[in-house]
TORMI-753660 format. One record per residue (C-alpha): x, y, z; residue number from 1. Coordinates in pm, 1 decimal, decimal comma. Layout:
// TORMI-753660
<xx: X yy: Y zz: Z n: NUM>
...
// end
This chain:
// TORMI-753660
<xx: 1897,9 yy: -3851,2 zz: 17715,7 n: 1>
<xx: 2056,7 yy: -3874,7 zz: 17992,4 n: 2>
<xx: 2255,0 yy: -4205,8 zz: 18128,6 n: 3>
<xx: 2486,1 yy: -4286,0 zz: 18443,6 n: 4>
<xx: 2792,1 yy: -4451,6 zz: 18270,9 n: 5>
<xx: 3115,3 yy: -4661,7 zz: 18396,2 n: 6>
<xx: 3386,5 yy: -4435,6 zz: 18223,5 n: 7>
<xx: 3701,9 yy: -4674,2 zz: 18385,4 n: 8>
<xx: 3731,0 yy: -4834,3 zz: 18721,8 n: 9>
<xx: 3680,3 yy: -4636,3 zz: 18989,3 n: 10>
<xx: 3525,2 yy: -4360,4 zz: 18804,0 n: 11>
<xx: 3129,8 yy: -4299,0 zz: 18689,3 n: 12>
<xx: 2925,6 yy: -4017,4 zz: 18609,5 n: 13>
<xx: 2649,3 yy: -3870,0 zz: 18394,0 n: 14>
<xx: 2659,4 yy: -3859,2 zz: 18002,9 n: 15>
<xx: 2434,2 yy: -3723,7 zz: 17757,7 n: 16>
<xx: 2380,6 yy: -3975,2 zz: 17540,8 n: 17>
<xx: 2165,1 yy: -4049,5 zz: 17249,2 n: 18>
<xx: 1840,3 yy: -4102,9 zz: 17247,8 n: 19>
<xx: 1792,1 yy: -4494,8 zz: 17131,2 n: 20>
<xx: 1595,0 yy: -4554,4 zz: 16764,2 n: 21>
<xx: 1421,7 yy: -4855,5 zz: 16746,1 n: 22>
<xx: 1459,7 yy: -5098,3 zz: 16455,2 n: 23>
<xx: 1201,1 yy: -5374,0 zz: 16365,2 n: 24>
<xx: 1146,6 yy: -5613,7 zz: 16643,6 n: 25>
<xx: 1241,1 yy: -5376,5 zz: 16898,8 n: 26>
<xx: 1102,0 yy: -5157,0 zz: 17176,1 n: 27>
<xx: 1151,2 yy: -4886,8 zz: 17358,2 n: 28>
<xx: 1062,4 yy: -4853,5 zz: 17689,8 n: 29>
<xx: 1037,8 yy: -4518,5 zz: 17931,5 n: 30>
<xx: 1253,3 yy: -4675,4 zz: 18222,5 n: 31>
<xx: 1078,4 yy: -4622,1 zz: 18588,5 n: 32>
<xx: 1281,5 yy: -4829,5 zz: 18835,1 n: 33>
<xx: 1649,0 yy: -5001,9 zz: 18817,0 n: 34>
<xx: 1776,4 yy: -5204,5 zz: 19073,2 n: 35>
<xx: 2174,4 yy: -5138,8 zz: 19140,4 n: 36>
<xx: 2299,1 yy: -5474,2 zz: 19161,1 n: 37>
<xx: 2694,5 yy: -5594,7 zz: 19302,8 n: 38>
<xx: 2754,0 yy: -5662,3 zz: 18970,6 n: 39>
<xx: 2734,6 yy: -5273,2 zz: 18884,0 n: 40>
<xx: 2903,7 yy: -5143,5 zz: 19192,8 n: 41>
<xx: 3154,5 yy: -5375,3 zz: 19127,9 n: 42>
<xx: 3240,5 yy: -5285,2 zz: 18746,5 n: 43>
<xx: 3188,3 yy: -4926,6 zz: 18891,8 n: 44>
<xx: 3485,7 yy: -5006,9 zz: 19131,6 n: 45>
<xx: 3718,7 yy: -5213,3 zz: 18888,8 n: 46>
<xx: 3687,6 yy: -5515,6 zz: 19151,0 n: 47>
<xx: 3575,8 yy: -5781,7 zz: 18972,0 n: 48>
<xx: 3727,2 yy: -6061,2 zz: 18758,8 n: 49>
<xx: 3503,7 yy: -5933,6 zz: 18468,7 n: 50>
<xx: 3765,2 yy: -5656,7 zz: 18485,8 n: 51>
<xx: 4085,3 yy: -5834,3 zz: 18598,0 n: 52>
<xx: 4044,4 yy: -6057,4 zz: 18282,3 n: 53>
<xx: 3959,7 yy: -5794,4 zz: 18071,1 n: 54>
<xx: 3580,7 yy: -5925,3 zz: 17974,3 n: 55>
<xx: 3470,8 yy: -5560,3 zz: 18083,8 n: 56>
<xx: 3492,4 yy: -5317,5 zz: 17806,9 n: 57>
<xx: 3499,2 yy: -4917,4 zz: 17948,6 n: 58>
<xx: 3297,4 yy: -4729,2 zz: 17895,9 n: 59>
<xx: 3021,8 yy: -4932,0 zz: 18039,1 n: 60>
<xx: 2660,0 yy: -4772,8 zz: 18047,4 n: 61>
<xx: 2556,4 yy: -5038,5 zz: 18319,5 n: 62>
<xx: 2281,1 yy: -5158,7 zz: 18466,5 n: 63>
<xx: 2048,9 yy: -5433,2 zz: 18402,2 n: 64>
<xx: 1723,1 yy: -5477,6 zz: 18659,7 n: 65>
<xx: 1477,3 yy: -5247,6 zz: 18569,3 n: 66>
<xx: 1125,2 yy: -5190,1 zz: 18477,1 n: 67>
<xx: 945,1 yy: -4954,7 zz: 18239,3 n: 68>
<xx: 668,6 yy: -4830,7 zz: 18031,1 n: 69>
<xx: 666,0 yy: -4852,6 zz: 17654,8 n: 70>
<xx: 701,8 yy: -4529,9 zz: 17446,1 n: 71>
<xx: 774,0 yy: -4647,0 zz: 17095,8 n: 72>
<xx: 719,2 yy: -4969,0 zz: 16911,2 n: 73>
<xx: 957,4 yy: -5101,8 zz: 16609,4 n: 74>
<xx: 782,3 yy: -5249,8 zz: 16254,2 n: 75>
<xx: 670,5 yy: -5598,7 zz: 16297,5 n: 76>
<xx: 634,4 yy: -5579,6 zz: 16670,4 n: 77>
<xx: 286,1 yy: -5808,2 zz: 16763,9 n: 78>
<xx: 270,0 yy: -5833,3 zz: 17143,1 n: 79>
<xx: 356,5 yy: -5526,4 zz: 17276,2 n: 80>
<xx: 211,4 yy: -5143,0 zz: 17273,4 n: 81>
<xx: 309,2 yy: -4820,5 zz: 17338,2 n: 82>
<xx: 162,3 yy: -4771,2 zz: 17730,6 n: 83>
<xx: 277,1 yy: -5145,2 zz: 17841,8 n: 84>
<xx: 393,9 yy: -5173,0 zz: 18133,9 n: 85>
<xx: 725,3 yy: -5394,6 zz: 18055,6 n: 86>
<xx: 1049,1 yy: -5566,9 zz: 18198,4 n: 87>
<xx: 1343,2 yy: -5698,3 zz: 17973,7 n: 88>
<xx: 1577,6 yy: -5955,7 zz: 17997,1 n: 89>
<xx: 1925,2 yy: -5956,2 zz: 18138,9 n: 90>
<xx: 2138,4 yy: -6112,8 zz: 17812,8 n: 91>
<xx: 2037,3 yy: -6018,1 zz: 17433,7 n: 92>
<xx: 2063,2 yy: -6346,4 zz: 17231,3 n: 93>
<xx: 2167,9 yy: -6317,8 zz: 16837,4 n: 94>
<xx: 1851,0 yy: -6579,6 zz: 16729,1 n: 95>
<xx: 2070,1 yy: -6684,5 zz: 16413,3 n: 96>
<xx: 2286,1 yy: -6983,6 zz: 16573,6 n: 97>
<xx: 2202,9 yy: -7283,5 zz: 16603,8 n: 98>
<xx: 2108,5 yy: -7283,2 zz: 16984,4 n: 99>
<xx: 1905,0 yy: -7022,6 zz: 16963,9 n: 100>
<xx: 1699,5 yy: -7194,1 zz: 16660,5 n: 101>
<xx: 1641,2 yy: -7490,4 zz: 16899,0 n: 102>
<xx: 1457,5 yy: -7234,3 zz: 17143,0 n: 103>
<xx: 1772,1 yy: -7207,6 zz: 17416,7 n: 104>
<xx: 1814,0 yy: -6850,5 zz: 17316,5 n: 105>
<xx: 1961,3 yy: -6793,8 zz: 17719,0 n: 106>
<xx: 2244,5 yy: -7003,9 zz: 17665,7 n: 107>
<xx: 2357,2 yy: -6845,1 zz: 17294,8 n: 108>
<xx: 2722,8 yy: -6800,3 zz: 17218,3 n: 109>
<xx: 2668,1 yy: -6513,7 zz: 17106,0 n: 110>
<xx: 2487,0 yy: -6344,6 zz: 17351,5 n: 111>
<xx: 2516,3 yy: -5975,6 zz: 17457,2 n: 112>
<xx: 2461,0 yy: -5930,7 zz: 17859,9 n: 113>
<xx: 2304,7 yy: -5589,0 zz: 17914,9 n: 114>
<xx: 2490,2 yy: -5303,9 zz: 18116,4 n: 115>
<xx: 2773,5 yy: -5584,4 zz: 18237,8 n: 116>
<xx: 3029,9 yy: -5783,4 zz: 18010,3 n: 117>
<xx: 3030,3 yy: -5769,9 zz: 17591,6 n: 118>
<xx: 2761,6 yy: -5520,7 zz: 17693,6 n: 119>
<xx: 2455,9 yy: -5448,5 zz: 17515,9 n: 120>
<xx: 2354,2 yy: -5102,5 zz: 17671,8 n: 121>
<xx: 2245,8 yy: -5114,0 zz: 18059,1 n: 122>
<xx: 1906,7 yy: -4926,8 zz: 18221,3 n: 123>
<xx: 2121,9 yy: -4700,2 zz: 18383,9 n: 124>
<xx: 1961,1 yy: -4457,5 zz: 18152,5 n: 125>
<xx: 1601,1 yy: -4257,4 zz: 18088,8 n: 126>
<xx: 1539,7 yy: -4501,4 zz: 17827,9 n: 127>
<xx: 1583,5 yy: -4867,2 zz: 17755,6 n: 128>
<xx: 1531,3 yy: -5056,0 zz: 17397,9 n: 129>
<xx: 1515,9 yy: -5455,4 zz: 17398,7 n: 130>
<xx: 1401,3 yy: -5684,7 zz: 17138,5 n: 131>
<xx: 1017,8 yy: -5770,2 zz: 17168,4 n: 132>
<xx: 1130,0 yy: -6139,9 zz: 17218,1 n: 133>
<xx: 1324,2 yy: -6046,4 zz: 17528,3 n: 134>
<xx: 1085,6 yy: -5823,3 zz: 17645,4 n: 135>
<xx: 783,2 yy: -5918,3 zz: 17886,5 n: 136>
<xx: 454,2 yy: -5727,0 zz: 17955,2 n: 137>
<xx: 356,0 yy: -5678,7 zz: 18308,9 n: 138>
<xx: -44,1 yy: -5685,9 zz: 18442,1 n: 139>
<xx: -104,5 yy: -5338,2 zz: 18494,1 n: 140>
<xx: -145,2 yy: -5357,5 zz: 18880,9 n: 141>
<xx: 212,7 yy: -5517,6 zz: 18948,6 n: 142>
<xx: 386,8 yy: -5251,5 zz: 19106,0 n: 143>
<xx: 683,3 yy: -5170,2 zz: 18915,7 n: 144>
<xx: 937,6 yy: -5109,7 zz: 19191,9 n: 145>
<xx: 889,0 yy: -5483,9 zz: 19274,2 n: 146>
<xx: 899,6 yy: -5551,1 zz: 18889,1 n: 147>
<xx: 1248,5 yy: -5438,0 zz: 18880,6 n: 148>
<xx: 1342,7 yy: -5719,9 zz: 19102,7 n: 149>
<xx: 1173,8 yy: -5988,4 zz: 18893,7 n: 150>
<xx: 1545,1 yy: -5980,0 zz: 18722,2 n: 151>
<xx: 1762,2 yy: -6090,4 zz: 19054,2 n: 152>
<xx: 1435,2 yy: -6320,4 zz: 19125,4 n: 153>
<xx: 1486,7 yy: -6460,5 zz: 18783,8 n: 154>
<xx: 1810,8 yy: -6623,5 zz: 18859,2 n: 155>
<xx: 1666,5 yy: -6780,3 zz: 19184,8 n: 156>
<xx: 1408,1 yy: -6966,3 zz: 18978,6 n: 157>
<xx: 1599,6 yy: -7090,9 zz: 18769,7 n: 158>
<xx: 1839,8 yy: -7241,4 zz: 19014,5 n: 159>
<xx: 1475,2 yy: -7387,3 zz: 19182,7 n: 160>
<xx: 1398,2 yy: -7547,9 zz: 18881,7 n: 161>
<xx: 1719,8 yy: -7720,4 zz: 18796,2 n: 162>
<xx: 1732,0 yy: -7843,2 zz: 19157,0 n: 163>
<xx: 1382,5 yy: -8017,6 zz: 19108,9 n: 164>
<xx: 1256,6 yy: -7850,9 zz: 19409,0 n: 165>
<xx: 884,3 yy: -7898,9 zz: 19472,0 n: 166>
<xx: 586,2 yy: -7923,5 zz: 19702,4 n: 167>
<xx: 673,0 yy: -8061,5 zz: 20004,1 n: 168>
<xx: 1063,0 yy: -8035,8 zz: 19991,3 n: 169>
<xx: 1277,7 yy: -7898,2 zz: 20293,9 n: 170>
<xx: 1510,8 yy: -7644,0 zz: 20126,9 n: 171>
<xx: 1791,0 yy: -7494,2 zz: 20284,8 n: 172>
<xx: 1882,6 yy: -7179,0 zz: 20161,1 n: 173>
<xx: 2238,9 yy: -7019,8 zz: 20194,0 n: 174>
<xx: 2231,9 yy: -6591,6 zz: 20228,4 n: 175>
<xx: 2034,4 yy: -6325,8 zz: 20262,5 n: 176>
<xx: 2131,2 yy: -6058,7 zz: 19970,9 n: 177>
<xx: 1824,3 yy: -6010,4 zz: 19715,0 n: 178>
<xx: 1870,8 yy: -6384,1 zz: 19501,5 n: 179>
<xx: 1852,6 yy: -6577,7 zz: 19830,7 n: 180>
<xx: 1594,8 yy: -6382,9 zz: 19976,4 n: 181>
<xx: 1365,9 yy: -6408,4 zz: 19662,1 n: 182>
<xx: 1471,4 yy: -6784,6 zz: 19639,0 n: 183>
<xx: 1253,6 yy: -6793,9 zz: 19980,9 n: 184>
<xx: 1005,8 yy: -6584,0 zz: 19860,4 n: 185>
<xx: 956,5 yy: -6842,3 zz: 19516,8 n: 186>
<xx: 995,4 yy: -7159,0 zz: 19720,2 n: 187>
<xx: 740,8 yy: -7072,8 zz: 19932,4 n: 188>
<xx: 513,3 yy: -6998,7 zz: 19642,7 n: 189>
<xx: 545,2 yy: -7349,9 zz: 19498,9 n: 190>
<xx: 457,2 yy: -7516,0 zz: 19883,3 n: 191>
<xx: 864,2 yy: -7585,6 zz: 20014,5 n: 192>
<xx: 958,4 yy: -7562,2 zz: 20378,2 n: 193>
<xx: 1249,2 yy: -7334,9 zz: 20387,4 n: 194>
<xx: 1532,2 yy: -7287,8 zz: 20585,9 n: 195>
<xx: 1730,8 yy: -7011,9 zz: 20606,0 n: 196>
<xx: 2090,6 yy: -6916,8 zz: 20688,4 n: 197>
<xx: 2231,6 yy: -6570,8 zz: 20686,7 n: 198>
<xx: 2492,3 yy: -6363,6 zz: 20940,9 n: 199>
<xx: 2260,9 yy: -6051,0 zz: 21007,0 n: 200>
<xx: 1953,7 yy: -6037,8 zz: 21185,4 n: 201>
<xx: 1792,1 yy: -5782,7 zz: 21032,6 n: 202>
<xx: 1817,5 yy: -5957,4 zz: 20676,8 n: 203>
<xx: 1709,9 yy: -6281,8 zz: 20851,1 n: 204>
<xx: 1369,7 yy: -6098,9 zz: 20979,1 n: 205>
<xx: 1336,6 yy: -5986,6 zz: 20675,4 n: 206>
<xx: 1368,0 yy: -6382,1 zz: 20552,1 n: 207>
<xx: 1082,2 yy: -6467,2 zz: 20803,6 n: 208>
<xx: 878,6 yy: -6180,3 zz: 20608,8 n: 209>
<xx: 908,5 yy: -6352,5 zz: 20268,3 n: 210>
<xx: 823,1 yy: -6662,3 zz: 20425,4 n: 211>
<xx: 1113,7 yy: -6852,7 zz: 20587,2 n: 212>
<xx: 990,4 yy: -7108,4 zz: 20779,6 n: 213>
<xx: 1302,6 yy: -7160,7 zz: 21013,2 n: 214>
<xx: 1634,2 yy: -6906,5 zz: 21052,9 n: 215>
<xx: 1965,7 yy: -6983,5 zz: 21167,5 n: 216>
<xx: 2181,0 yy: -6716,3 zz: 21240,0 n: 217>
<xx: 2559,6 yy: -6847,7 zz: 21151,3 n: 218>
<xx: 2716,7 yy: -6576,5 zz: 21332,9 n: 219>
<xx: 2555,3 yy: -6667,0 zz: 21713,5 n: 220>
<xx: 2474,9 yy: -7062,5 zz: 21629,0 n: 221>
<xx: 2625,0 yy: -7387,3 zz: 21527,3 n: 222>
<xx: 2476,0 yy: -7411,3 zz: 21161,1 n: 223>
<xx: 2522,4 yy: -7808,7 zz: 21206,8 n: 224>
<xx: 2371,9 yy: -7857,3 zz: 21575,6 n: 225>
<xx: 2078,2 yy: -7668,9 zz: 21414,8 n: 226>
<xx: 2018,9 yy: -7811,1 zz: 21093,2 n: 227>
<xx: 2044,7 yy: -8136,9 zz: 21256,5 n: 228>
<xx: 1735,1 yy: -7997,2 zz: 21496,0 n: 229>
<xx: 1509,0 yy: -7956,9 zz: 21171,1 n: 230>
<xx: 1627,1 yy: -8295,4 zz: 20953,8 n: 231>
<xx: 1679,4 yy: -8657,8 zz: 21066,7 n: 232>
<xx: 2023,2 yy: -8624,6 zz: 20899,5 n: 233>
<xx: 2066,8 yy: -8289,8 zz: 20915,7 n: 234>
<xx: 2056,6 yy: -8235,2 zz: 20573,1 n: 235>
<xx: 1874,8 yy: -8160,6 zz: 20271,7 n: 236>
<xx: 1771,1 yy: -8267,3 zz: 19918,2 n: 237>
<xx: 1829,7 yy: -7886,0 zz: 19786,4 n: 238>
<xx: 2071,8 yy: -7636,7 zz: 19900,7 n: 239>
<xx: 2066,3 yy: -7305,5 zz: 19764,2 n: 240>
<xx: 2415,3 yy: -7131,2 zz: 19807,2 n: 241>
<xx: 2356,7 yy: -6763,1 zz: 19732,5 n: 242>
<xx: 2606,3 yy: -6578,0 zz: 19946,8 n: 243>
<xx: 2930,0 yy: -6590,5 zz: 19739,4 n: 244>
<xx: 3170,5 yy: -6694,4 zz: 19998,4 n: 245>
<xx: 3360,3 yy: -6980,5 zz: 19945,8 n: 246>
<xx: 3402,0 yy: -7043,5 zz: 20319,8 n: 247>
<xx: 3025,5 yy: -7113,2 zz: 20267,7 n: 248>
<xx: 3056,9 yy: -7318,0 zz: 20003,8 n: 249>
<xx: 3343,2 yy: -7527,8 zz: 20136,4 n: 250>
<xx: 3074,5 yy: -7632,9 zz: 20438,8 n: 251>
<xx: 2810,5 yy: -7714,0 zz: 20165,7 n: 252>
<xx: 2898,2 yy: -8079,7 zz: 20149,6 n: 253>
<xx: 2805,2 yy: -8157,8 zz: 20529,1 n: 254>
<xx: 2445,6 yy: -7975,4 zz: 20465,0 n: 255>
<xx: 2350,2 yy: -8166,5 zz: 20174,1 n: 256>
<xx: 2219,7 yy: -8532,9 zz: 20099,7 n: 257>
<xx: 2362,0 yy: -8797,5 zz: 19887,8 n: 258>
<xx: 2198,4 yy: -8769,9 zz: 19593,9 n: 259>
<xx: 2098,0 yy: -8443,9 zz: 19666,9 n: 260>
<xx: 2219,4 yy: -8126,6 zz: 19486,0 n: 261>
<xx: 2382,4 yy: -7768,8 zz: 19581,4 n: 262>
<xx: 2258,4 yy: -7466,6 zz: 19366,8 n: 263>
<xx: 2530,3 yy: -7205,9 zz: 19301,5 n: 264>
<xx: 2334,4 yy: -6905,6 zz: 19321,6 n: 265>
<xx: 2657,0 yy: -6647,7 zz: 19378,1 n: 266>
<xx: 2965,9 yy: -6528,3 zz: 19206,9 n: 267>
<xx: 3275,6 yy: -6647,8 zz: 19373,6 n: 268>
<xx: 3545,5 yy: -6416,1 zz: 19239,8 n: 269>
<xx: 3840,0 yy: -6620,2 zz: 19287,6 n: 270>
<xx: 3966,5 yy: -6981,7 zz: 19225,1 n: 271>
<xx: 3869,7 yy: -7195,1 zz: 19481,0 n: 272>
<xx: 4164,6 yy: -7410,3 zz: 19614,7 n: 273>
<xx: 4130,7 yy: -7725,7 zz: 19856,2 n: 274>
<xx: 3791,4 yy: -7793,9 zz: 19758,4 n: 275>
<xx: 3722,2 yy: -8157,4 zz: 19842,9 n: 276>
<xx: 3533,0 yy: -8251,6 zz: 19503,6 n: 277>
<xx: 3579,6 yy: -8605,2 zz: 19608,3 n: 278>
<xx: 3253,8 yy: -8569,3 zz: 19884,7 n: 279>
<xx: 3024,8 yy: -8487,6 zz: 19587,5 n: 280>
<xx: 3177,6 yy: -8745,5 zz: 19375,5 n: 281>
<xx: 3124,8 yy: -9007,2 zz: 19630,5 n: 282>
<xx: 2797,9 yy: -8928,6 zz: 19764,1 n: 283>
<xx: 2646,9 yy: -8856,3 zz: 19405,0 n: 284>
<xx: 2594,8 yy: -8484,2 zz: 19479,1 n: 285>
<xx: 2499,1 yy: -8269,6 zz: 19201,8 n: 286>
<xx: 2683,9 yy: -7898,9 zz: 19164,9 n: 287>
<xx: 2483,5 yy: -7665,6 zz: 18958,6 n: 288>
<xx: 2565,9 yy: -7327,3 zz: 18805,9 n: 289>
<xx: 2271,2 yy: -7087,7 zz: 18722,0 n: 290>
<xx: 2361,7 yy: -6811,2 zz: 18520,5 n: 291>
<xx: 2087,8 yy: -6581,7 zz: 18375,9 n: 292>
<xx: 1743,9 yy: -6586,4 zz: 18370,5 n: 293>
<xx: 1657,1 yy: -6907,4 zz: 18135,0 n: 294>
<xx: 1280,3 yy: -6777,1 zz: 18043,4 n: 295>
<xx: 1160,5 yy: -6810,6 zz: 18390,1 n: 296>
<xx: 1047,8 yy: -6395,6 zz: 18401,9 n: 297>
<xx: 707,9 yy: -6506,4 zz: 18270,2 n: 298>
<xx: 605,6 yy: -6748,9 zz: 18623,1 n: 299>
<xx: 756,7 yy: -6495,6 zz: 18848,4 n: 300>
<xx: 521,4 yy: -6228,2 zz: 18678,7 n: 301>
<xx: 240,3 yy: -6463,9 zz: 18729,8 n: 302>
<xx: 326,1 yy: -6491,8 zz: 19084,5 n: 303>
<xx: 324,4 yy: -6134,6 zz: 19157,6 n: 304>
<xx: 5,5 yy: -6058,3 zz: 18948,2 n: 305>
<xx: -203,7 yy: -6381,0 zz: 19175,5 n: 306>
<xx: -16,5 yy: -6211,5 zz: 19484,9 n: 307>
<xx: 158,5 yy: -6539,4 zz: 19597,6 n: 308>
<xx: 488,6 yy: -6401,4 zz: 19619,6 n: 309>
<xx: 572,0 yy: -6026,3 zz: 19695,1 n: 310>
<xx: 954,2 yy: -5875,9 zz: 19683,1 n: 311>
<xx: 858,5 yy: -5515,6 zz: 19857,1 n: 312>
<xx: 1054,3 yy: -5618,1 zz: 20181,8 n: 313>
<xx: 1345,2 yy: -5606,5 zz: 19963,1 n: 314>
<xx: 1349,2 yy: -5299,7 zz: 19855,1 n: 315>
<xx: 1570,0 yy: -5063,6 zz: 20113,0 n: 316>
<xx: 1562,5 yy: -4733,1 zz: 19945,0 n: 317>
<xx: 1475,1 yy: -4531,8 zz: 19627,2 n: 318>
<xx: 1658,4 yy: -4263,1 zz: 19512,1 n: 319>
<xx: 1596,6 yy: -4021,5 zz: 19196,2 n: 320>
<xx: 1816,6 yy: -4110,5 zz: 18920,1 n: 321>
<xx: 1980,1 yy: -3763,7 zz: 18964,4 n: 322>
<xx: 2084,6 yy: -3909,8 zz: 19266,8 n: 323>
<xx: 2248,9 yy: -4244,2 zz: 19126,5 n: 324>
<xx: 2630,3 yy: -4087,6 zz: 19226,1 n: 325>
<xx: 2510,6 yy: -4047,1 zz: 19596,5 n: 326>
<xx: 2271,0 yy: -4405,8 zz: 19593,8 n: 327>
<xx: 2558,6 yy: -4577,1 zz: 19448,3 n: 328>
<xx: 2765,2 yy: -4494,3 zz: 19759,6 n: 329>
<xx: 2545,5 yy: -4539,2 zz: 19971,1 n: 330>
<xx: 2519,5 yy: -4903,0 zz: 19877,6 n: 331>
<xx: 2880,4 yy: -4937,1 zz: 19894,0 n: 332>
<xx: 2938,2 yy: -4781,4 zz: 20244,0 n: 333>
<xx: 2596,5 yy: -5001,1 zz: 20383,2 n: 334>
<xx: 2610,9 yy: -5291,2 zz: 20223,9 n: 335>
<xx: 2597,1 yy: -5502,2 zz: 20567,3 n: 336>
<xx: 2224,7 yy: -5388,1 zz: 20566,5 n: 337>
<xx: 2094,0 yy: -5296,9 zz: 20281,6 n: 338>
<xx: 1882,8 yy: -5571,9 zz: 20064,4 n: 339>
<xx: 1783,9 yy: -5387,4 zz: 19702,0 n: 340>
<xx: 1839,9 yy: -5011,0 zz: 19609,6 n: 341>
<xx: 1685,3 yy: -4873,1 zz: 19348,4 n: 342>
<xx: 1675,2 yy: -4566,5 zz: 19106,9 n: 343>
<xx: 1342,0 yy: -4425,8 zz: 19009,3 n: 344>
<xx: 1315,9 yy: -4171,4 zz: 18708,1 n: 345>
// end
């Protein structure tokens, strides 16, 4: 089969590869849509700490958003069938440690994160294979280019759930690349008021189509003179940082309540110097990392199937996967404005 494969940084390109065999408790799955993510332009590029710190092992066959239809089905599989339509999860736990015996199989030692670092093969390829336990069947009449976002969306919810986010909350939501924008799109879905900031227009309209309630555009207005327009205080219980830029998340503290929380949704890159840890500290303020997707796939495909959230304004542009050399540039000469890209095969 063919797959598009990370040979060393700054180089990637089409391999014939073979064809996956699945053992018992695994599937395989016809792959119809993959979303290219920053994480796989950036191990495509070389510039990433996964790479500077040697994490990233070359070659890579990356990749790790996608959605599919099953082909072939391993002994001892129960819940799934040939014809499913199917998504997988993003890290491949070992289910023989003692974390993943007490059911936390997302946060396993052990645990293989597809197409990215101490990789278990990416969907960057014709055909994907996943354990059944990993692997969750889609209603028939979800459309699976916006079930290849469910992935990105994944790590969104499960920053809204450790925030404690519910009905009735004012969230403020930082960024407008495809986690922040489906953090809108979910925290609408479970009643929030949401707030968005972003730099770019055109995402930001595209926030108001999954549901923002109020924008702020930080590169024309005074983020504080309008936040403290749609608060008494000016800020809020929740803030969701999703954009990645430690400027951002240096101004976090004077958006955020005491006793309140701030969601790290992004990847910084870098060490961050001069933070002032001592504002959280003082004002009991809650940090939180969210890494993965923590078994929250199986609400957001409830969502889409009752149609209370929808992700097709994110989706930019589909490409054939013959194309993936030309799609993959693309994203990285328009990133300003594009939201998700994906590959259809």
């Amino acid at each position: 089969m063919k797959a598009f494969i990370a040979k060393e940084p700054g180089k990637a390109e089409f391999v014939d590869v073979k064809k996956p065999e699945v053992g018992p408790g695994e599937i395989l799955a016809k792959v119809a849509y993959a979303g290219i993510c920053a994480t796989d332009i950036a191990l495509i590029t070389g510039e990433t700490t996964f790479v500077r710190e040697g994490l990233a092992k070359y070659p890579i066959r990356i990749g790790h958003e996608w959605a599919g239809v099953v082909t072939e089905v391993g002994a001892d599989v129960k819940t799934i069938r040939p014809g499913d339509h199917v998504i997988g999860d993003s890290g491949v736990a070992c289910f023989d440690c003692p974390t993943c015996w007490s059911g936390d199989v997302g946060h396993c030692p052990k645990v293989k994160s597809v197409g990215t670092i101490n990789t278990y093969d990416g969907c960057f390829a014709e055909y994907m294979k996943m354990p059944e336990r990993l692997t969750y069947k889609l209603d028939p009449e979800i459309d699976l280019k916006e079930a290849a976002l469910i992935e990105p969306a994944s790590i969104a919810m499960h920053g809204i759930r450790k925030s404690g986010a519910r009905f009735g909350d004012k969230v403020l939501v930082i960024g407008t690349g495809a986690i922040g924008l489906t953090a809108v799109g979910l925290l609408k879905a479970i009643g929030c008021t949401v707030v968005l900031v972003g730099r770019r227009e055109s995402k930001l309209k595209i926030g108001k189509r999954m549901g923002a309630d109020y924008l702020v555009n930080s590169s024309e207005q005074n983020v504080v003179e309008e936040l403290s327009k749609l608060t008494e205080s000016g800020r809020f219980g929740t803030v969701m940082e999703s954009s990645g830029n430690i400027d951002v998340l240096y101004e976090c503290g004077q958006y955020v309540k005491g006793g309140g929380n701030v969601v790290l949704l992004g990847f910084y890159e870098q060490n961050i110097p001069n933070f002032n840890i001592d504002q959280f500290i003082v004002n009991d303020i809650s940090l939180l990392g969210v890494a993965g997707s923590a078994a929250t796939m199986p609400g957001i495909i409830e969502l889409l199937r009752t149609k209370k959230v929808s992700f097709e304004p994110l989706v930019s542009a589909v490409y054939d996967f013959d194309q993936a050399p030309f799609a993959v540039e693309r994203v990285i000469q328009n990133e300003g404005d594009r939201i998700k890209v994906l590959l259809k095969f």
